[in-house]
Each structure stands twice: as C-alpha cells, then as structure tokens.
C-alpha positions as CSV (number, residue, x, y, z in Angstrom):
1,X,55.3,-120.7,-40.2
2,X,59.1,-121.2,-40.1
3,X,61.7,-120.5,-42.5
4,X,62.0,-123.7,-43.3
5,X,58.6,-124.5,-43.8
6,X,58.3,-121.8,-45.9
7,X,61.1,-122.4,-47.8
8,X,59.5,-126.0,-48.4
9,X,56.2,-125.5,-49.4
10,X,57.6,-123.1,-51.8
11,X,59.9,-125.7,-53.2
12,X,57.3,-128.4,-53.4
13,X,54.6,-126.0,-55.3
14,X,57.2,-124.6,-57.7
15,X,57.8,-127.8,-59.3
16,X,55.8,-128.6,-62.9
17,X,53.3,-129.9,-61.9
18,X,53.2,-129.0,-58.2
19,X,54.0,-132.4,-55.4
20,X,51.0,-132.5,-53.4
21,X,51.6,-132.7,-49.7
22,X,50.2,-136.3,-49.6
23,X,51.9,-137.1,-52.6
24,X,55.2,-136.0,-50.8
25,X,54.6,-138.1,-47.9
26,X,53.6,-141.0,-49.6
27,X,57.1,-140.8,-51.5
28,X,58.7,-140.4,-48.0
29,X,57.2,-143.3,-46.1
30,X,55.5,-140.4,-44.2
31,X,51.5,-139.2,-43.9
32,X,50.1,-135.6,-45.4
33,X,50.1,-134.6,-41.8
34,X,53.5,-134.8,-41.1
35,X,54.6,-132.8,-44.2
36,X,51.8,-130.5,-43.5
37,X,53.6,-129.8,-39.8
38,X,56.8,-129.5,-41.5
39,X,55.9,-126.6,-43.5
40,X,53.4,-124.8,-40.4
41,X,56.7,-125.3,-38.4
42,X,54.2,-127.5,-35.4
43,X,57.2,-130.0,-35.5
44,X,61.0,-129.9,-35.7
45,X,62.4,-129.8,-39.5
46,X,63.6,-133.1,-40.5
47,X,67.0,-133.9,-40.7
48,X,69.4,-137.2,-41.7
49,X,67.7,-139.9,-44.1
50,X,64.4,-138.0,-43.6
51,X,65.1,-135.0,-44.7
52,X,67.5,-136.1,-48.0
53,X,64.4,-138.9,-48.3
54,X,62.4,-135.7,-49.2
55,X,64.8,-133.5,-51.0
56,X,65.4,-136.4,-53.4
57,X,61.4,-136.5,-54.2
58,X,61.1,-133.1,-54.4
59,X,63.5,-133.1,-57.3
60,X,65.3,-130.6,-55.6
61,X,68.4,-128.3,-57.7
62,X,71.5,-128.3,-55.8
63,X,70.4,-124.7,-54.7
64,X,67.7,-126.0,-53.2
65,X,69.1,-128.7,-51.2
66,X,71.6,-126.7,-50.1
67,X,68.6,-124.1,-48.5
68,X,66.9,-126.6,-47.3
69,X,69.6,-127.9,-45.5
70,X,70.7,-125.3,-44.2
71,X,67.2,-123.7,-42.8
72,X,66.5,-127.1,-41.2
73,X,70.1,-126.8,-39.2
74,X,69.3,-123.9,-38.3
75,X,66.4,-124.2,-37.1
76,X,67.6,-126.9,-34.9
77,X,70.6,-124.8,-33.8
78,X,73.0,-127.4,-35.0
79,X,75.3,-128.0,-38.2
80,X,73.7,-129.1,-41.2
81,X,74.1,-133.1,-41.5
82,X,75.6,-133.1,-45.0
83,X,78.7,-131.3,-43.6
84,X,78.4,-132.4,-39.8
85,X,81.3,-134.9,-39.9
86,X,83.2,-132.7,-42.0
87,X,82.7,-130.1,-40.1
88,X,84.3,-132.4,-36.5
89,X,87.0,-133.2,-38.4
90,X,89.2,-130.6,-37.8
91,X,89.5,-128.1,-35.0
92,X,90.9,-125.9,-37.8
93,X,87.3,-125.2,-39.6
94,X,86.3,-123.8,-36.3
95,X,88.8,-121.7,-36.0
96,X,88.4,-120.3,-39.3
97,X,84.9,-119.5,-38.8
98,X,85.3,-118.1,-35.2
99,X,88.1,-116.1,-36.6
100,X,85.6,-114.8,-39.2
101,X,83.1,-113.8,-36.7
102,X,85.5,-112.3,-34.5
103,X,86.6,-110.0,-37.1
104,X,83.3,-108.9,-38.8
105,X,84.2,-110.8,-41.9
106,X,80.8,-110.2,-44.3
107,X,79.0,-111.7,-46.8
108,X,80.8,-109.9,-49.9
109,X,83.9,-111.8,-48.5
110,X,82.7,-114.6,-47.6
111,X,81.3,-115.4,-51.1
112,X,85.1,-114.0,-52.8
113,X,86.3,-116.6,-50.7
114,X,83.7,-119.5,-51.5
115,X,84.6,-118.5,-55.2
116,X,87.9,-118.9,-54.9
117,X,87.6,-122.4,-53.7
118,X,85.3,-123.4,-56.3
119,X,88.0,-122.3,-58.6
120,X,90.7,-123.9,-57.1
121,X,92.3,-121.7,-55.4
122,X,91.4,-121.5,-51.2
123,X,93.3,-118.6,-50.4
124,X,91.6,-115.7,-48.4
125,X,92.2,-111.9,-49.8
C-alpha cells in the first residue's frame, strides 16, 4: 500500500460516521474500485479536479488536504497541483529551495521559517 493510499483510507474511515469506499466514489463520479486502487496504491494517486473532487467529499481539514496533496505529488514525482503554477512562476522559489538543500537546511528551520510567514514576516533567521 502506498503512502498515499494509506494516508486516504485513514482519512476516509476517521470521519463520523466513516465514507464508505463506494460511497466515496459515487460522490466522485468514480466506481468502489477505483477508490479501492487508490488506497492499495494498483493505480497512480489522483491529482487536478479528481483529486480536490475527493478531498472536498471527504470533508477533509485543511491539514488533511494539505497531506493528501502532498503524498499524491510525491508519489508522482512532481509538484503538488495546488501550488504547481505558483511554484513556475518564479525562478526565485527554486532557488530558494535548491539553496536550502544545498546547505542542509532542516525541518526545525524550515518550520521557523513557515512561521514566520504565517505571521507576516518572510524573513529567514
């Protein structure tokens, strides 16, 4: 099972009362089977319309959506699609996160620094 199947069965039989797998693809325009693959990681994650089609019926927190997101972009290899055009826009984002590679920046900073944006203030320490 992948991550991201994981990650979405867990979300769909947390919620009160649990979303059946049928019930989930029915919401989706999508059959049991499909969502059953999703989550046994036999096909590809979703992504685009698909994949915010089923975060909106799952009811999903923003903490949530954000995970899910991200574990289907990465399992793709690619950039998750709610930041993809965002992310193109400026050679500058690159950069920054190249830069941060390069230089063994961790998690610990990484969140000081997402903290700080959230706040206002996008300055690195």
């Amino acid at each position: 099972m992948s991550e991201f199947g994981k990650y979405l069965r867990e979300v769909r039989t947390s919620k009160k009362p649990s979303i059946s797998q049928e019930a989930l693809g029915d919401a989706v325009g999508r059959s049991k089977m499909a969502i059953c693959q999703f989550e046994q990681g036999k096909t590809a994650p979703p992504k685009g319309e698909l994949l915010a089609a089923i975060i909106d019926a799952l009811g999903a927190t923003e903490d949530e959506a954000r995970e899910l997101r991200f574990l289907a972009a990465s399992q793709r290899g690619s950039v998750p699609d709610d930041i993809y055009e965002y992310f193109f826009s400026s050679s500058l984002i690159y950069s920054a996160i190249k830069t941060a590679k390069e230089t063994g920046v961790d998690e610990a900073a990484w969140a000081r620094f997402l903290s700080s944006m959230e706040d206002g203030n996008a300055t690195a320490e």
